[in-house]
C-alpha positions in Angstrom: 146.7 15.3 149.9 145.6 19.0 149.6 145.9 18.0 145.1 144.0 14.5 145.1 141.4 15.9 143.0 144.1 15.6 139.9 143.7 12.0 139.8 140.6 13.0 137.9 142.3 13.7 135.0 144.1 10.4 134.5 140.8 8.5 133.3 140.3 11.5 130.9 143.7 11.9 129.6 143.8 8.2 129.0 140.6 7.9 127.1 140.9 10.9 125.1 144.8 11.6 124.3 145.7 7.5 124.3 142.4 6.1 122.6 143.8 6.5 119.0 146.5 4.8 119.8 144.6 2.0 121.1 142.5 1.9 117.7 142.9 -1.7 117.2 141.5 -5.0 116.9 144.4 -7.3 117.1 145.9 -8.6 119.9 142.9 -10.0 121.8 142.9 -9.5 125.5 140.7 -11.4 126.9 138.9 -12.9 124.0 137.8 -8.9 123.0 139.6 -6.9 120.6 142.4 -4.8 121.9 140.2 -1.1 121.4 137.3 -3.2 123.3 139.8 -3.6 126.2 141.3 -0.7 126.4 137.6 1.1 127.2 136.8 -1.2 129.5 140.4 -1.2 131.1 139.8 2.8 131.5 136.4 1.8 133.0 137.4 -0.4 135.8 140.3 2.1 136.5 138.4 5.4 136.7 136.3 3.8 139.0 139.3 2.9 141.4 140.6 6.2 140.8 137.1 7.5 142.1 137.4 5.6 145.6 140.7 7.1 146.2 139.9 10.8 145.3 136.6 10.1 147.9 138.4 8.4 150.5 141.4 10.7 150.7 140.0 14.1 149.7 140.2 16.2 153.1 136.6 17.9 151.9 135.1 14.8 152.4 136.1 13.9 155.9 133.7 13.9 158.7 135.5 16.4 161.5 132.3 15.7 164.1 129.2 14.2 164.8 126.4 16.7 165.6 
């Protein structure tokens, strides 16, 4: 777990390497266009990829009470 802080890259590489791919309106997901999607997909996803690098990173464990 000593790397978890490379999870931080996956909401970046998505948005900024896979975004022009994504450049679309059609299909709709969801009733929103598919480019409309796709950002909040990334949203939602760098969030949960945010309570995994807190909750396992070994810097943020608690060794004692004081």
């Amino acid at each position: 777990m000593k790397h978890i802080k490379l999870l931080l890259f996956i909401p970046f590489i998505g948005m900024a390497f896979f975004l022009p791919f994504a450049n679309r309106i059609e299909p709709y997901v969801f009733g929103l266009p598919f480019i409309l999607f796709w950002i909040v997909l990334w949203m939602v996803l760098s969030s949960l990829i945010l309570m995994i690098v807190y909750r396992y990173d070994p810097d943020n464990q608690e060794e004692g009470t004081e």
